[in-house]
N, C-alpha and C positions, 0 to 999 in steps of 0.2 A: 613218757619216761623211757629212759633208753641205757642199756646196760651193753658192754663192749661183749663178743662174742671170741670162740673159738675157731676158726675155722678151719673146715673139712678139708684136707689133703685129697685132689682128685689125682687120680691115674690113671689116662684114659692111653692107647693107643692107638693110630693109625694106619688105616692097609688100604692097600691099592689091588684091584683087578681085573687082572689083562686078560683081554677075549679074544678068539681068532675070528673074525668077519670075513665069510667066502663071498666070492665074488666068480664068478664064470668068463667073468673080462680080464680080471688082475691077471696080471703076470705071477705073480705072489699073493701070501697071505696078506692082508691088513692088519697090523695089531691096532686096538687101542683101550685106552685105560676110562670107561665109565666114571662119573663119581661115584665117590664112597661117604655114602652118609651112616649116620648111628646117633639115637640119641638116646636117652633115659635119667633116673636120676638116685639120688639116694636119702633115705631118710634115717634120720638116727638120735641116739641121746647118750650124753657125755654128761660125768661127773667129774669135779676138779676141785681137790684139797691144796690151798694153799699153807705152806709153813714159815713161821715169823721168826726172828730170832727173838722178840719181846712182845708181849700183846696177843691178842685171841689169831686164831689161824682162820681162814676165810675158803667157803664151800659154793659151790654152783651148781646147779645143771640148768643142762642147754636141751631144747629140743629143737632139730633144725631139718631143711629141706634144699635139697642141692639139684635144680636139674643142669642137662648139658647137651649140646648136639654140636656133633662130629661133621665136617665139611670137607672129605681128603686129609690137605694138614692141618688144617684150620680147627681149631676145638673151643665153644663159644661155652659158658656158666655163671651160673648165680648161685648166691648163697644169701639165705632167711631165717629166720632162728629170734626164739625168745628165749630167757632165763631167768631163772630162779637164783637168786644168790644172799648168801647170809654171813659174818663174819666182821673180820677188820676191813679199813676199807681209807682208801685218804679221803680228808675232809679239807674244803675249800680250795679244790672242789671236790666235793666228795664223790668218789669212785670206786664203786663197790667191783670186787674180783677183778684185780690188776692182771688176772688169766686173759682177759681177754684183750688186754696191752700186751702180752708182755711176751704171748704164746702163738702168735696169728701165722700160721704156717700159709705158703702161697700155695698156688697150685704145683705140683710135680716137686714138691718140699723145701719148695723155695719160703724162707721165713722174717719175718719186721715187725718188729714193733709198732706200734699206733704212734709214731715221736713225740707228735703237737701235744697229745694227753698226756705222756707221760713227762716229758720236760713241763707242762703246767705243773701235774700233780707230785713232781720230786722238788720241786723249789725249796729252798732250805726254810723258809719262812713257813711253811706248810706241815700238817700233823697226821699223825695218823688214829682215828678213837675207830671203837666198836659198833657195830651195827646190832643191836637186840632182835631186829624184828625182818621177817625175809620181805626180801622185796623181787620183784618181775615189772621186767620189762622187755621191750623190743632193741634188739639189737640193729647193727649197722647194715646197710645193702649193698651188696659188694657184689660189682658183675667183672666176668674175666674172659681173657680171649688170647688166645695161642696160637704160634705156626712152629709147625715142626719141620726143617728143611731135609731133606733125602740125602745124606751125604753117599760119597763113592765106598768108602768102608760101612760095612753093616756093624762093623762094633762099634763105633762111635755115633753120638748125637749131639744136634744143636737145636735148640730154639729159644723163640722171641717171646716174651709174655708183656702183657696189657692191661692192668686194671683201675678201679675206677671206685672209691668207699665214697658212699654217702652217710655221714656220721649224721645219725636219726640225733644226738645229744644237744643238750643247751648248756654250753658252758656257765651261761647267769643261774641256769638251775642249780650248777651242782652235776649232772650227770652227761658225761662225755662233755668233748671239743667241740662241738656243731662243725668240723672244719669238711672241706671236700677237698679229696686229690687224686691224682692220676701217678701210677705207677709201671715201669716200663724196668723190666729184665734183659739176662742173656746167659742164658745155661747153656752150658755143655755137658756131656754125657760119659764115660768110654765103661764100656760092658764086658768083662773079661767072666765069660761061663753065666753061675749065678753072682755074680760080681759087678754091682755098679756103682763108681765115682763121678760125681759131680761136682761142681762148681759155678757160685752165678754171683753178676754183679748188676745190683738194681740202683734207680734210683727215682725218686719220691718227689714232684711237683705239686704242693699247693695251691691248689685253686680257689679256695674261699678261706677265710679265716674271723673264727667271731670271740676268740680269745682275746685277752688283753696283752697277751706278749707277740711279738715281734717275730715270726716264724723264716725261717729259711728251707729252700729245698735240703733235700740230706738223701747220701746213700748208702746203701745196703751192700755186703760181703757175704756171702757162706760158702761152705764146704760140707762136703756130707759123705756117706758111704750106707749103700743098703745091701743086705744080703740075703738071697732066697733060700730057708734053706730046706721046702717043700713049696709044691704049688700054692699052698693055702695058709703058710707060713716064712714072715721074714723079718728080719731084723734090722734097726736103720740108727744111725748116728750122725751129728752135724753139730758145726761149729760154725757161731755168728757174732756178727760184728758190725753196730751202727751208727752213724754219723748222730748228733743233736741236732734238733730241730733251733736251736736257743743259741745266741751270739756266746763263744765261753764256755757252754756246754760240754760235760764228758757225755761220750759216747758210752755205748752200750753191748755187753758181750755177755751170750747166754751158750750150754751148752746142751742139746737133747740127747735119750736115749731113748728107741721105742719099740715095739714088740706089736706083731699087724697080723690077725688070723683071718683069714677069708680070701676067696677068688674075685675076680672083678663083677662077677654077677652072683647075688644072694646074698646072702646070711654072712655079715663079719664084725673083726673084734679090735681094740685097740689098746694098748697101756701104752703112757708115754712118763717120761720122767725131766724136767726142764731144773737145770742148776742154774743159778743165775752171780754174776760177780756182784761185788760190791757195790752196789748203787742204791742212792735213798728211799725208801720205799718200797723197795721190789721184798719179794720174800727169797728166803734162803732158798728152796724149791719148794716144785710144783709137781703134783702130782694128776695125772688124767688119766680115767677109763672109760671107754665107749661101745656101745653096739649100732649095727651099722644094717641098710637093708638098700642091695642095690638094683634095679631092675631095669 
């Protein structure tokens, strides 16, 4: 059994270090740059209240494990996670906590939707009832891979992301797509103080498919803006916008708000707030709090 997940927003950065290498022959110093490796990961648990405009509202928690190892620019991760979830839920297929459709943040806040499940589970022929009893399961296994290129300005950034969902679900079940795809970005960066604006354009290939609808690739928009406003304290914003996976299909537009306590290693916190437009199924918002342990 398989229930969709949340996943963990990493932040990892990248550093280079240059050595002077004497030489008694050189005419000069030698520089050069060793690699730079770092790995670790992070463990944590997340709570998530969905709200409905009719019908019971839907609750979660996730317990998950995220490791990662750094290679220069190169930044390689997984994400694992089961959860607990209770509430409203779409039935045929039934799909308990649309959180984990509908809220899947990429890595460095890049965000999509799950489309294949949710274009199944928004079909107008399709309903929504309540779930009485909590149910757990294994969520999706999503591995991810980044390069960060060095640009000539240090206040700007760019890079490339990679990833890869193995949907654990059986759409004849009931729970999740069983579908597999491969996802590929392009963020840029510009850092003014504690001031950073982003911008990324993804897009979504299907590689398997065990639904009975007709699936197309589909891509991904966002915009975002995050602000430090302590080391151990930042605030982050973003606007999203999704192609349909379905011939006809409307697309999909949600907008975050979220509140992030902790440094890159140890002890941290998370509230996020996710509004979402008009569209079948989804709830009016979502609510998510989490703690976090990174080493």
């Amino acid at each position: 059994m398989k229930y969709r997940l949340r996943l963990l927003v990493l932040l990892c950065s990248s550093a280079s270090v240059v050595f002077a290498e004497d030489s008694t022959t050189a005419q000069a110093d030698a520089f050069q740059a060793p690699a730079y490796t770092a790995q670790g990961a992070t463990i944590g648990v997340t709570g998530t209240r969905q709200e409905y405009a009719s019908g019971d509202d839907g609750e979660g928690t996730q317990v998950y494990l995220s490791p990662y190892f750094i290679y220069n620019q190169w930044m390689f991760s997984a994400y694992l996670s089961v959860e607990k979830t209770s509430g409203q839920y779409l039935s045929e297929p039934q799909y308990p906590q649309l959180t984990a459709i509908c809220s899947q943040p990429q890595p460095r806040g890049r965000f999509r939707f799950d489309t294949p499940a949710l274009d199944a589970a928004c079909e107008d022929a399709l309903s929504t009832s309540s779930n009485t009893e909590d149910e757990t399961g294994l969520n999706d296994i999503l591995l991810f891979a980044s390069y960060d290129f060095i640009l000539p300005d240090p206040d700007t950034g760019l890079s490339l992301g990679l990833s890869y969902t193995h949907d654990n679900g059986n759409y004849e079940t009931g729970h999740g797509s069983g579908t597999r795809d491969l996802y590929a970005d392009i963020s840029g960066f510009l850092y003014i103080e504690r001031l950073t604006l982003w911008g990324s354009l993804g897009y979504t290939h299907i590689l398997s498919n065990s639904t009975p609808f007709e699936l197309d690739d589909y891509g991904v928009a966002s915009v975002g803006a995050s602000w430090r406003a302590q080391d151990w304290l930042s605030l982050s914003t973003s606007a999203n916008a999704q192609q349909s996976s379905v011939e006809n299909g409307d697309g999909y537009h949600y907008f975050s708000l979220g509140l992030n306590l902790g440094k890159a290693k140890g002890l941290g916190g998370n509230l996020t707030l996710y509004k979402y437009e008009d569209n079948p199924g989804l709830p009016e918002q979502e609510i998510s709090a989490g703690v976090s342990y990174s080493f």
